[in-house]
C-alpha positions in Angstrom: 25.6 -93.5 -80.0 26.1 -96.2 -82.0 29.2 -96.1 -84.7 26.7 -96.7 -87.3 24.8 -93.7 -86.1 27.9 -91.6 -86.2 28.7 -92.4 -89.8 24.6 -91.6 -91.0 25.3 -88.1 -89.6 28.9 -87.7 -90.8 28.4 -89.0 -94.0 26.4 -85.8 -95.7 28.8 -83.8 -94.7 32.9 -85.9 -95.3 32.2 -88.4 -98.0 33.3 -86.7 -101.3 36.8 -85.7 -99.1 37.2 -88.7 -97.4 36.5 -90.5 -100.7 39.2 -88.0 -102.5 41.8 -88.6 -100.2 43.3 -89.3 -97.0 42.7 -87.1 -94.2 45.4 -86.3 -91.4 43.4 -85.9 -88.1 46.3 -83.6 -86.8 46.5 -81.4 -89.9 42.8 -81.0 -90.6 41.5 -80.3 -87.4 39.3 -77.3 -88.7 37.7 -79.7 -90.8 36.8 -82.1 -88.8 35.1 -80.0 -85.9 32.6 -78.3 -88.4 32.0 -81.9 -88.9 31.6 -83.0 -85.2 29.5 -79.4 -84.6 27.1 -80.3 -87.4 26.5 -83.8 -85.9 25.6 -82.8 -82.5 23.2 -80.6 -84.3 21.4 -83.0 -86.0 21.5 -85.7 -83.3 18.1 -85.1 -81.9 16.1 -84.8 -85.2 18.2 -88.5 -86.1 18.0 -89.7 -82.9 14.3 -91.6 -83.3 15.3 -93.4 -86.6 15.9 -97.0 -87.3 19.0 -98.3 -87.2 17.7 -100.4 -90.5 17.3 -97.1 -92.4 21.1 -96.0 -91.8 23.4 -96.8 -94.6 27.2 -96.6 -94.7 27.6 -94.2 -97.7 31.5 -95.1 -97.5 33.7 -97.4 -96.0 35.9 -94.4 -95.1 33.6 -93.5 -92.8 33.3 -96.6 -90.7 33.6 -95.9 -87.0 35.9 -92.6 -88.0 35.2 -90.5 -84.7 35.0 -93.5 -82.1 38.5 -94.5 -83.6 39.9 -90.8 -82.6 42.1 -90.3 -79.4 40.4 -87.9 -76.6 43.2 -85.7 -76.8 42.6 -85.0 -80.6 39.2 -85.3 -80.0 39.5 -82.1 -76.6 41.9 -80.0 -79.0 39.3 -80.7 -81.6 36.1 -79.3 -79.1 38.4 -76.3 -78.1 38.2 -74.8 -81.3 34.6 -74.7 -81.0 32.4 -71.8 -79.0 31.3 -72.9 -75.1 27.7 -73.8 -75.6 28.8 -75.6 -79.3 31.2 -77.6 -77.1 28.7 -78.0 -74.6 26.6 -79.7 -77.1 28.8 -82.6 -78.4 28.1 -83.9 -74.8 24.8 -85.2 -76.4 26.8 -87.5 -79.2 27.4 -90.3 -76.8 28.2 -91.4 -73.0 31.8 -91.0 -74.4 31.4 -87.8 -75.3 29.4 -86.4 -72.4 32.3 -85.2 -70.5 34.8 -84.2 -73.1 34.0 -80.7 -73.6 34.6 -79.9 -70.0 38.3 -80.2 -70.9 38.2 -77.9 -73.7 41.4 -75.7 -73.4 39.9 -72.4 -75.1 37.7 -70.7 -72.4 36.3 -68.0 -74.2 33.4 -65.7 -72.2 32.9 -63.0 -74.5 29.4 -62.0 -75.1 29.6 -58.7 -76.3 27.1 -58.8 -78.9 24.5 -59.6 -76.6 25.3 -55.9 -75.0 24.5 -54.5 -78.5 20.6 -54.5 -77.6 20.8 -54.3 -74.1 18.6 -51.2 -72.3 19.3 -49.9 -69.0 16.5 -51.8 -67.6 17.6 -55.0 -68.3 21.3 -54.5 -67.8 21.8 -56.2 -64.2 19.6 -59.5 -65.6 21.9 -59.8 -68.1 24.5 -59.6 -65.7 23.4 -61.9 -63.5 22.4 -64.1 -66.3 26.6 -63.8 -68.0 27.7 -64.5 -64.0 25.7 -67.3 -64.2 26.4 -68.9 -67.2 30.6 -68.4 -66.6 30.0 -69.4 -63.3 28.3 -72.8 -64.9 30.9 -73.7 -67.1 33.8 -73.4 -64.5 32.5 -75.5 -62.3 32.4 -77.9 -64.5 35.7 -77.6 -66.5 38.2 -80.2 -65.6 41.3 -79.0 -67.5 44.4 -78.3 -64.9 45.3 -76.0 -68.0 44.1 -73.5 -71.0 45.2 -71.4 -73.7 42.7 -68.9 -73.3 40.8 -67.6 -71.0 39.0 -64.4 -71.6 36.3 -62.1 -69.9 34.2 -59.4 -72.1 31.1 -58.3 -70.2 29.6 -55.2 -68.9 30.5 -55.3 -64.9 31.8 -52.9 -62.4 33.2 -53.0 -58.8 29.8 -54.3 -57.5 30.6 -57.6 -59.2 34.4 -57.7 -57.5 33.7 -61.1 -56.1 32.8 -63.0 -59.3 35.5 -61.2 -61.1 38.0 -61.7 -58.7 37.3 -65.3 -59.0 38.1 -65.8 -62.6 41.4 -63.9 -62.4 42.4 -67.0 -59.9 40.9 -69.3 -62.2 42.3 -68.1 -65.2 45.6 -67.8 -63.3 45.6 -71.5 -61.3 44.7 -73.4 -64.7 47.9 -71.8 -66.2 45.9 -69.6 -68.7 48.2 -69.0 -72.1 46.4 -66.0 -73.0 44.1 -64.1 -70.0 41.9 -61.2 -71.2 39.7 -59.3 -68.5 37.6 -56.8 -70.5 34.4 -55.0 -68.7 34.2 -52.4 -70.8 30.4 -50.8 -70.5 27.8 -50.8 -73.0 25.5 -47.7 -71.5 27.7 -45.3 -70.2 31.5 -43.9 -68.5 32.3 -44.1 -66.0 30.6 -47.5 -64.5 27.8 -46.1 -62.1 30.0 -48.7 -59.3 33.1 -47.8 -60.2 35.6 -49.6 -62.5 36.4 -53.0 -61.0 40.1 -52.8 -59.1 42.4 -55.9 -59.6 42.4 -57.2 -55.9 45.0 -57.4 -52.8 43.9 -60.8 -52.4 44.6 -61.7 -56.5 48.1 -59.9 -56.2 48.4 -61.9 -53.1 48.2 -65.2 -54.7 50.3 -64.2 -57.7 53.1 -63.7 -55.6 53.1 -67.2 -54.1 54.9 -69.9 -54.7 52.1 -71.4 -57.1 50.6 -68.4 -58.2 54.5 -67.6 -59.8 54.1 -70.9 -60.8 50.8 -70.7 -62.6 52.0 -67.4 -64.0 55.1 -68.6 -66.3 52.7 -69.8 -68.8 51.2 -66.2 -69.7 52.1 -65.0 -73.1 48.8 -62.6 -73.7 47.8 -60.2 -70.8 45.1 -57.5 -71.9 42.9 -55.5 -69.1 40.1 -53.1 -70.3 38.4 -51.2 -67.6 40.3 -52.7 -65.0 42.1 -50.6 -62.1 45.7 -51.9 -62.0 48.9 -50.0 -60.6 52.4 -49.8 -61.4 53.1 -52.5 -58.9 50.9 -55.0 -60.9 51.7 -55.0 -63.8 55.7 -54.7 -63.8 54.8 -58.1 -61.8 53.6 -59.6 -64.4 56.3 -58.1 -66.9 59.0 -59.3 -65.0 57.7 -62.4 -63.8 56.1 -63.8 -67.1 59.4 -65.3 -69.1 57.1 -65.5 -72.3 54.4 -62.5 -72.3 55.1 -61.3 -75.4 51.8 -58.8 -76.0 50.6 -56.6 -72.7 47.5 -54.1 -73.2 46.0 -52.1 -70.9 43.3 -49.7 -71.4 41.0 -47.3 -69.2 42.6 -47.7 -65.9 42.5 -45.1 -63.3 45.0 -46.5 -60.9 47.8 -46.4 -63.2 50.5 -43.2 -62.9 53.4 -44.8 -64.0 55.2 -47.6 -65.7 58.3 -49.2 -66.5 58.5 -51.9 -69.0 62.5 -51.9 -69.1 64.8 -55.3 -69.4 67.1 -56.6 -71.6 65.5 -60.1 -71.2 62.0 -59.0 -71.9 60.3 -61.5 -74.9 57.2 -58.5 -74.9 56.9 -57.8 -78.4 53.4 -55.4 -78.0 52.8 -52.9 -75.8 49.5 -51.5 -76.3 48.4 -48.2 -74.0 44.9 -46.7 -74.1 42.9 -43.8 -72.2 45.1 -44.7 -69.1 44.1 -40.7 -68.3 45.7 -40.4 -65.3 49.4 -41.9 -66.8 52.4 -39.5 -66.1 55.3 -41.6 -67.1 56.0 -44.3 -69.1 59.7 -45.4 -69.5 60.4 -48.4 -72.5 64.0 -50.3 -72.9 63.0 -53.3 -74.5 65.2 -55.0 -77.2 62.5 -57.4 -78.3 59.8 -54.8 -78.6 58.0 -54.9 -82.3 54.6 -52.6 -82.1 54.1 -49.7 -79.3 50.5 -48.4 -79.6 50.0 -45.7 -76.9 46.7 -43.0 -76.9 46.1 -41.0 -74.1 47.2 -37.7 -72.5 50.9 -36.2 -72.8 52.8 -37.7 -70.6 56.5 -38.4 -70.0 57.7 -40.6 -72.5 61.3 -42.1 -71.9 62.4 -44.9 -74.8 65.7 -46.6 -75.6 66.8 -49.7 -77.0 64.1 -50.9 -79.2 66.2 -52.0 -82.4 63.2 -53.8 -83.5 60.4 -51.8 -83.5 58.4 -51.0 -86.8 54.4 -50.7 -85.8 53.8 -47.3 -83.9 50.5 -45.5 -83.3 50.5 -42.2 -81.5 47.6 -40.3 -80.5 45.6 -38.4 -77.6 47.6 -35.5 -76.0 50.4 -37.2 -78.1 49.2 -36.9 -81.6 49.5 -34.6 -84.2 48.0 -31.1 -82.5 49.9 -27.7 -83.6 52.3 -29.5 -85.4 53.9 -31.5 -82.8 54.9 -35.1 -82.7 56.3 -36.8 -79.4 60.0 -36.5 -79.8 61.1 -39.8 -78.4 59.7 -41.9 -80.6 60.4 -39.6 -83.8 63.9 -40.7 -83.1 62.8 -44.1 -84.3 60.8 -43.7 -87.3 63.8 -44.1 -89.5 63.2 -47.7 -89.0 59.3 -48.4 -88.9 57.2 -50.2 -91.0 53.7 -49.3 -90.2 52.7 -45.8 -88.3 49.1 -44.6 -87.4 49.2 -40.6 -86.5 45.8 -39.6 -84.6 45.3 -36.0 -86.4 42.8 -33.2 -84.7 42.9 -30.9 -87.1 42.9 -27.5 -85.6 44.7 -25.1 -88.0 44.3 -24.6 -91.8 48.2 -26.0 -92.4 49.4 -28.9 -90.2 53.6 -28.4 -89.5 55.2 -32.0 -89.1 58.5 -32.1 -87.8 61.4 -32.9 -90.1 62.5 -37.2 -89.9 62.6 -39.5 -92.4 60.8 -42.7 -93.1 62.4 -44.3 -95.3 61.3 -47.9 -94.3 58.0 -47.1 -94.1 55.4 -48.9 -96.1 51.7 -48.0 -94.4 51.0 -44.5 -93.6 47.6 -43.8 -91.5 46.0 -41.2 -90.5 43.3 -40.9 -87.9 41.7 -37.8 -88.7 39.2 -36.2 -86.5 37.8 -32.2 -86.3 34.9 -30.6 -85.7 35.5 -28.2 -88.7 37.5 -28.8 -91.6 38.1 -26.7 -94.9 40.8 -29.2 -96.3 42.5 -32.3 -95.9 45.6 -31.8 -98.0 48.2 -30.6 -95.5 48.1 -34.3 -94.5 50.0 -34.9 -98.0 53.2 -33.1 -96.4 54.3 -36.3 -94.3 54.9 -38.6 -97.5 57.6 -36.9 -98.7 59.4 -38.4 -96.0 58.0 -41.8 -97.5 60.1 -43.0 -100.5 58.7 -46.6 -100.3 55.5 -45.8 -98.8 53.1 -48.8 -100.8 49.6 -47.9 -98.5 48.3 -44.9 -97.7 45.2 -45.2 -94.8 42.6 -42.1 -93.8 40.2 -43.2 -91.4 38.1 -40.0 -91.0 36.3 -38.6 -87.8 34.9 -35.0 -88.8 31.5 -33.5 -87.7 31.2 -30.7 -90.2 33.0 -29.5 -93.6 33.9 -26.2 -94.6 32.0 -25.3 -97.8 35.1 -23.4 -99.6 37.7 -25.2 -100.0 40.7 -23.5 -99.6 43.9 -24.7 -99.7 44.5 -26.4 -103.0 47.1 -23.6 -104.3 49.4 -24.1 -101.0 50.4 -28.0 -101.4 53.2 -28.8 -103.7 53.4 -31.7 -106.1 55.1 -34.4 -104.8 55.3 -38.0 -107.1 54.9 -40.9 -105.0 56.2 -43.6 -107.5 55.9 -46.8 -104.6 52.4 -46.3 -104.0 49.8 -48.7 -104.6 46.9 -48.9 -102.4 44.9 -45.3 -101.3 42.2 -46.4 -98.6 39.4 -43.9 -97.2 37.7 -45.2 -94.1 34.4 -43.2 -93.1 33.9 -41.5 -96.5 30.9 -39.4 -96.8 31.6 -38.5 -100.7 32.4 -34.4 -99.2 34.4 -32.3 -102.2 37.4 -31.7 -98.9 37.3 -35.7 -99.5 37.7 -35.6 -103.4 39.5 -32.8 -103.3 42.6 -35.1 -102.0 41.7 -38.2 -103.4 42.2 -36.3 -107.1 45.8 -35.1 -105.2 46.6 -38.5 -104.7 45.5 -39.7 -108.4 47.8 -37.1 -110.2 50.9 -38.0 -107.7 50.7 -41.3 -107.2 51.8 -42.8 -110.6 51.4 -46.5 -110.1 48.4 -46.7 -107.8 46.3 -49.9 -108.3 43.8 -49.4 -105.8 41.5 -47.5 -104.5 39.5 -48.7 -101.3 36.8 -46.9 -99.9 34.7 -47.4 -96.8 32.1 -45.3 -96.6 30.3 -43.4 -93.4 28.3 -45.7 -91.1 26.3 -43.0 -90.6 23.5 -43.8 -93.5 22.9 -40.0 -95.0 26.7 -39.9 -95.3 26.5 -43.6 -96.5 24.6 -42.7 -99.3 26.1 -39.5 -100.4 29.3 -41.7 -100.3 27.9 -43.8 -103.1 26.6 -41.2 -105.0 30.3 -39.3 -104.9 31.9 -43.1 -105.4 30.7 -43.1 -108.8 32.1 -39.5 -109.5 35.6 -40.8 -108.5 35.0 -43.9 -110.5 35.0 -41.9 -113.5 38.3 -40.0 -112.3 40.2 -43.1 -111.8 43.4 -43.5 -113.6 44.1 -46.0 -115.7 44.7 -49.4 -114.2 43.4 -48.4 -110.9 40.7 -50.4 -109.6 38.1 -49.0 -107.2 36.7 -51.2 -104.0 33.6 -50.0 -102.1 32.8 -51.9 -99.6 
């Protein structure tokens, strides 16, 4: 494409900025790929005009992308989805080749699976398979930052899978996310995909341990990994700083103990076979772990601040997992996953004083009231957000408990959030707790039910609490 063609389809789009003021390539990167996405957009309906009819709308403009270096120009494409890359190909002979070294390698095309029916599952598999398959062949880059898998597949699909774990490990991948969560139904009708001998095998050679050194983000969803596996990569991965591993069948134990650790998250989900987990990690910042009880061992994490605790570890009878209560003297944030099963919920005795967002989780399948969550914030002198995301099938129709639940001032708190509100009096009855003890709230943010007979009950009970508000505080409902 001629430069003169390049600046007709920039120019509706930069002229007033380029004409305002100078423009760093290197700083404004964001800006100038929306540019580059909408001119390979509009190349084919300019592509039959004149070059007579093309008229430089400022000199600013002249020859702009032609002038740019390919390696601003990849790092540019890479911020850009795969097909949107793909298309840039079309802007010149120069450009036909340039996406194939994009360094962001992102396959995830879960919103396709929204829609998808059990009779057209495996063509859309085969049809993703393809498609990843596609763009690998034809990617150049020796290296990525990102490489990442979200897709309905199963064990049947081991070869291609097993395939992009080498690829993603060989091109040094920064970040490697392998997600095959399903759409339809649990388990996988094949069987969850198992992380291979022949992958382990190659991690543990000379190149693979080379390859591997690059890996700061590691996540597996619905991926069979053991022990063995992953403490590999812990300990052989100088800068993974975030691990996550959810719904994996093979996994009984794990360590994730060393003082020269740089892992800073540690996420651990419906792993339902887990027995023990043991931490000692000095650098360790957030520890999310839901699942069944399980042994729980932890030590030496001076920095931690973001916990979330639920499954066979939550809040059930009024018990919290001791090792980590030992700790909450020095978290920030802390999510407790709440069944409610009895009519007053004990919590243990700790203090909090660091704390600053409080959430709660709340799920039952009968509930007469909601303020024996109340009793935690005591133990919250500086608590400035307060969070109840709210999972309950069915409310009681007396409410019961008001009578039992001290007053309690809570003079730091600022923001009240309800997450699934259906507008039930259980629900008012606490957020009118929280408006005569929390004396400088400024907020009050409510997300109501996606469930729409909830949704608009919600609304209809949103403008009841409107009118309740205290002074000063606003109310959000999104």
């Amino acid at each position: 494409m001629s430069s003169s063609k390049q600046q007709e389809i920039l120019a509706p789009i930069l002229p007033r900025v380029i004409g305002q003021r100078d423009i760093d390539i290197r700083e404004d990167t964001d800006f100038v790929t929306r540019a580059i996405l909408l001119s390979s957009e509009k190349l084919s309906d300019r592509a039959t005009m004149s070059s007579s009819n093309i008229r430089d709308k400022d000199e600013a403009l002249k020859d702009w992308v032609s002038r740019l270096p390919d390696d601003i120009l990849v790092n540019i494409i890479s911020r850009l989805t795969l097909k949107e890359a793909a298309r840039t190909s079309v802007l010149s002979s120069r450009w036909k080749y340039l996406w194939t070294y994009a360094s962001n390698l992102n396959f995830d095309a879960s919103k396709l699976l929204v829609n998808v029916y059990e009779e057209t599952l495996e063509e859309e598999r085969l049809r993703y398979m393809c498609w990843v398959n596609k763009v690998l062949e034809s990617h150049k880059g020796l290296s990525v930052n990102e490489f990442i898998i979200v897709f309905d597949l199963d064990d049947s699909h081991e070869s291609n899978i097993s395939h992009w774990v080498y690829t993603a490990i060989s091109k040094r991948a920064q970040k490697f996310e392998l997600n095959l969560f399903p759409a339809l139904c649990w388990p996988p009708a094949s069987g969850i995909y198992e992380f291979s001998q022949g992958c382990y095998d190659y991690l543990k050679s000379p190149c693979g341990l080379s390859s591997v050194k690059s890996l700061r983000f590691l996540y597996f969803d619905t991926v069979n990994v053991t022990e063995e596996i992953l403490e590999f990569f812990i300990n052989n991965c100088p800068n993974l700083d975030d691990l996550r591993v959810g719904r994996s069948d093979n996994l009984l134990r794990l360590k994730v103990v060393g003082s020269l650790l740089q892992l800073k998250c540690l996420h651990i989900d419906h792993c339902n076979n887990l027995e023990e987990l043991e931490i000692s990690c000095p650098s360790l910042l957030s520890f999310k772990y839901f699942g069944p009880e399980i042994k729980l061992h932890v030590k030496n994490v001076p920095q931690l601040v973001d916990v979330l605790i639920g499954g066979g570890h939550g809040i059930g009878k009024g018990k919290v997992i001791g090792p980590i209560v030992n700790y909450f003297p020095q978290l920030k944030t802390l999510e407790l996953h709440v069944e409610l099963n009895e009519e007053i919920l004990q919590f243990p005795e700790c203090d909090l004083p660091e704390l600053r967002h409080l959430m709660f989780m709340v799920s039952a399948l009968d509930c007469s009231s909601l303020l024996g969550l109340t009793c935690m914030m005591k133990s919250c002198p500086l608590l400035q957000k307060l969070t109840f995301k709210l999972e309950i099938f069915h409310y009681s129709a007396e409410i019961i408990m008001r009578h039992q639940i001290p007053k309690h001032s809570h003079q730091c708190l600022k923001v009240l959030e309800f997450v699934g509100f259906s507008g039930d009096p259980v629900e008012l009855e606490l957020a009118y707790y929280m408006f005569e003890n929390a004396t400088m709230l400024e907020e009050m943010i409510v997300e109501p039910s996606e469930y729409e007979p909830e949704a608009q009950a919600a609304r209809k009970s949103a403008k009841k609490l409107e009118k309740m508000l205290p002074p000063g505080v606003k109310l959000v409902f999104h």
